[in-house]
C-alpha positions as CSV (number, residue, x, y, z in Angstrom):
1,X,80.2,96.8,49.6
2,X,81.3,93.7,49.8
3,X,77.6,92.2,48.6
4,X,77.8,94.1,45.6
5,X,81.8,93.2,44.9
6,X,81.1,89.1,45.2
7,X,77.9,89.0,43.6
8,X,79.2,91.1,40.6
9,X,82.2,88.4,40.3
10,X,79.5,85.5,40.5
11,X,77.4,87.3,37.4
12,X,80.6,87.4,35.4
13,X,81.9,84.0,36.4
14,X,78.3,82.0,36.6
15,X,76.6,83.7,34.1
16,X,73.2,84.2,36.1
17,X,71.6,86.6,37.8
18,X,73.2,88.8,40.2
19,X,70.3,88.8,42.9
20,X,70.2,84.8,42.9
21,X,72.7,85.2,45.2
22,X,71.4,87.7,47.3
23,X,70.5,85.8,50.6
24,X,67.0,87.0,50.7
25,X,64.4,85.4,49.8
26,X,62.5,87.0,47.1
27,X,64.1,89.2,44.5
28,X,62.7,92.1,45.8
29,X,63.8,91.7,49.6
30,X,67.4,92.1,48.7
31,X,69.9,90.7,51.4
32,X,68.4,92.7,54.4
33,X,65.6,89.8,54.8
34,X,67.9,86.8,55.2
35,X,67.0,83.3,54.3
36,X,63.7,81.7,55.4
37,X,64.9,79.2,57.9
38,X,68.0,80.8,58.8
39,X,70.0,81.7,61.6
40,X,71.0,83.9,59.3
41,X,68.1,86.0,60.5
42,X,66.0,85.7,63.8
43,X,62.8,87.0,62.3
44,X,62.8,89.0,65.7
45,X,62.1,86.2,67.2
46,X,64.5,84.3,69.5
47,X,65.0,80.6,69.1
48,X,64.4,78.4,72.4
49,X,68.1,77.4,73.6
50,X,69.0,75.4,76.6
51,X,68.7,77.2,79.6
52,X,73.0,77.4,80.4
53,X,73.0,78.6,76.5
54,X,72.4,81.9,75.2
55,X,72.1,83.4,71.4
56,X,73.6,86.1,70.0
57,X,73.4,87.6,66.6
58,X,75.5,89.7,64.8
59,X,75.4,91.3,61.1
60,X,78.7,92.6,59.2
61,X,76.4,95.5,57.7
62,X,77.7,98.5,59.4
63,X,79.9,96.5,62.0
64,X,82.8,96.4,59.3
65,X,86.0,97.8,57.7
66,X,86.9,96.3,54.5
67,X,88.7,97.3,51.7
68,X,89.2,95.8,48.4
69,X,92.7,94.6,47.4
70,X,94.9,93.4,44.3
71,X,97.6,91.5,43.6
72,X,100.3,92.0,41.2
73,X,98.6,89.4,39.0
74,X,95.5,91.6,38.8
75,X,93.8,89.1,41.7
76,X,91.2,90.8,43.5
77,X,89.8,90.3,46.4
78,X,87.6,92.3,48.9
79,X,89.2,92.0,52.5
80,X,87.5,92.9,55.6
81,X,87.0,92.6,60.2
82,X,83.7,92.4,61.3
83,X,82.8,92.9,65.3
84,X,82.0,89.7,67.2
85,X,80.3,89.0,70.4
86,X,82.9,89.9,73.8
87,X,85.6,91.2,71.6
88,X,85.4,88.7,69.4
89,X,86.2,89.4,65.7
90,X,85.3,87.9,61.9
91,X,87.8,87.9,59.0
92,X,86.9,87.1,55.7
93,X,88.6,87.6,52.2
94,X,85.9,87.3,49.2
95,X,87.1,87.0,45.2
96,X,85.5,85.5,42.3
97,X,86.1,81.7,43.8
98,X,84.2,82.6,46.6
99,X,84.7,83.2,50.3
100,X,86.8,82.6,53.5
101,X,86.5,83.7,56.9
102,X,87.9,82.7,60.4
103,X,87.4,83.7,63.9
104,X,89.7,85.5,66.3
105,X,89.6,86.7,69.7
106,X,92.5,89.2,68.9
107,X,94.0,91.6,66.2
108,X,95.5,88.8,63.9
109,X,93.5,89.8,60.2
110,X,97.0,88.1,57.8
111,X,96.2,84.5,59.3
112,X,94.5,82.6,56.5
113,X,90.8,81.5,56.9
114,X,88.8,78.8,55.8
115,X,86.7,78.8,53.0
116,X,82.9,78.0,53.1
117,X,82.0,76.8,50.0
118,X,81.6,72.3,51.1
119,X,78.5,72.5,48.5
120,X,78.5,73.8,45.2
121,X,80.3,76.7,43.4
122,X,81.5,80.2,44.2
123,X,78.9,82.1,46.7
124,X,79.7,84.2,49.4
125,X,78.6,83.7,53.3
126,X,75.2,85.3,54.6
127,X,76.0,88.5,56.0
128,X,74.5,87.9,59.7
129,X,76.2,85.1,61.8
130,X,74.5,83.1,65.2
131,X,77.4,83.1,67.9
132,X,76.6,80.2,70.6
133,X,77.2,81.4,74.4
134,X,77.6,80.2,77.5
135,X,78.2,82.3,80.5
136,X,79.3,85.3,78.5
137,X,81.7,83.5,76.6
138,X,81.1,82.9,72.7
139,X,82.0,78.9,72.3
140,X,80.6,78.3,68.6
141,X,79.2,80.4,65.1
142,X,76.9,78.8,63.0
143,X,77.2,81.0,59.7
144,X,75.4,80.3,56.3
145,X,76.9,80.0,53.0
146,X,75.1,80.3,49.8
147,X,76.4,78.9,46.4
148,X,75.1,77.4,43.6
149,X,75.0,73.9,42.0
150,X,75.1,73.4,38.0
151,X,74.3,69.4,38.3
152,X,71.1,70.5,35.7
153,X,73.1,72.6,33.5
154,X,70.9,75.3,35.3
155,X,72.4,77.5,38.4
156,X,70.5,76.0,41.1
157,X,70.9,77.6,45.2
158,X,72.8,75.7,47.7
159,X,72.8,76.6,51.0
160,X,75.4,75.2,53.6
161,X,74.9,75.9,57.5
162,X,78.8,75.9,58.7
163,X,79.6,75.4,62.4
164,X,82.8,76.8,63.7
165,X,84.2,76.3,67.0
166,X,85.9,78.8,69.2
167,X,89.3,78.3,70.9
168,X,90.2,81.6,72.7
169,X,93.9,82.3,72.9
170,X,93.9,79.3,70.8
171,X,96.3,78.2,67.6
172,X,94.4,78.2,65.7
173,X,91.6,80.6,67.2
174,X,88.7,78.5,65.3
175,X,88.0,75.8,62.9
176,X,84.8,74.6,61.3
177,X,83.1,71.6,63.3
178,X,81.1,70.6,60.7
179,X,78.4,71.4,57.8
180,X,74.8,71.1,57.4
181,X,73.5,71.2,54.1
182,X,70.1,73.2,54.6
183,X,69.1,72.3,51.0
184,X,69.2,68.8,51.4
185,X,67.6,68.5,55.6
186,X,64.7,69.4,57.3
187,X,65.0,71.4,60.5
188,X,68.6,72.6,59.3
189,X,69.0,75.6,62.3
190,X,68.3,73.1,64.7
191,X,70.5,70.6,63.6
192,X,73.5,73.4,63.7
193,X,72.6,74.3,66.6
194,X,72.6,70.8,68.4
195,X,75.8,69.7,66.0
196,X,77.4,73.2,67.6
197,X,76.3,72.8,71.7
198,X,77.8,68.5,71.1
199,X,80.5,68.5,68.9
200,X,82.3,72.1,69.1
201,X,83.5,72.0,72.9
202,X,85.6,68.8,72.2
203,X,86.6,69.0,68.3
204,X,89.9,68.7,67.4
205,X,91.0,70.9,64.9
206,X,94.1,69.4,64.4
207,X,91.8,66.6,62.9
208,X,91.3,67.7,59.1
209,X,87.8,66.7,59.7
210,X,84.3,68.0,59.4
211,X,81.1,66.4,60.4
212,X,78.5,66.6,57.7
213,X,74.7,66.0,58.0
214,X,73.2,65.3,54.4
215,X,70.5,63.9,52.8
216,X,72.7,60.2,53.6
217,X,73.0,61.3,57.1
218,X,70.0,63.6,58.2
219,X,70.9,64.1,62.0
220,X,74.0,64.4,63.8
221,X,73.3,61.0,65.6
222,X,73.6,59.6,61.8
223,X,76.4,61.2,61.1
224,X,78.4,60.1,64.1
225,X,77.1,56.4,63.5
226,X,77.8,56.6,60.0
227,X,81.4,58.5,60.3
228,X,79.8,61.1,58.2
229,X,83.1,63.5,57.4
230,X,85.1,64.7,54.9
231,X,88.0,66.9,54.4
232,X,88.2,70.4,56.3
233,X,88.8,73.2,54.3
């Protein structure tokens, strides 16, 4: 439902075609087949992690209740809790601006989330998200978010690989780490996933700060000697 509800607010707002935005790859594959290089979608086969690290992937298709709301200015948005890994949970809220989610390890779905669009305009997060574990217990998400740029005049894709860290019991219960911007780097799941296994563990959230890796900054080693950051959303 909620595919359908964002994408239609994209057509009306972006004026292009509805299945641009459909993380699949080819028009006809729809948003079952995820993004080629994704951890938006395993292929069936699972990635090589560190031995202490495990991977875990879940998809809000059929894990989710969601309804769609609006406001008394005629605001709407499409609200919904998807199932996590060991009891964790993801909240998002989608309107025509695009999309934001959080993390929680408990029943808390009116705290505000952050929103995923770094890079580009409107777009929606992929529906299937990679959950980093280590002895059972979920520390980081890397979660993709596709957008579009209009730098040409043209819609043109974006896609953004957000890494969110994990504080259980926490105030707040996550925060985006940093971004990867998959349309800019080579080797963008790997990059999460190393940006994810350093950086989440020690993050402060209380920072205002994301880590980015760009085409300035292609590897997290750049960005950290570069001071690659900008703003959290």
């Amino acid at each position: 439902m909620k595919q359908m509800f964002v994408s239609a607010l994209v057509v009306a707002a972006a004026g292009v075609a509805g299945v641009y935005f459909m993380p699949g790859g080819a028009p006809d594959e729809g948003p079952a087949a995820g993004p080629v290089d994704g951890p938006a979608d395993s292929g069936g086969v699972t990635p090589a992690a560190d031995p202490e690290t495990s991977l875990s992937y879940t998809d809000e298709r059929g894990t989710c209740s969601g309804e769609e709301q609006v406001s008394e200015d005629e605001r709407v948005t499409y609200v919904q809790a998807c199932d996590g890994v060991a009891g964790w949970r993801w909240y998002a809220e989608a309107s025509e601006h695009g999309e934001t989610s959080r993390f929680s390890d408990r029943n808390d779905p009116e705290v505000q989330g952050q929103y995923g669009g770094y890079l580009g305009n409107f777009g929606q997060f992929h529906t299937v998200i990679e959950w980093r574990v280590l002895d059972g217990a979920p520390y980081a998400t890397i979660h993709r978010y596709v957008s579009a740029t209009f730098e040409t005049g043209d819609a043109v894709r974006q896609e953004t690989l957000i890494v969110t860290a994990l504080r259980p019991g926490g105030s707040p219960t996550s925060c985006h780490v940093g971004l990867v911007d998959a349309t800019a780097v080579s080797g963008a799941n790997e990059i999460a996933r190393e940006m994810a296994d350093r950086l989440a563990a020690d993050h402060d959230c209380a920072s205002g700060t994301v880590w980015v890796v760009d085409a300035a900054s292609p590897s997290v080693d750049a960005a950290l000697a570069s001071g690659s950051t900008r703003p959290a959303n």
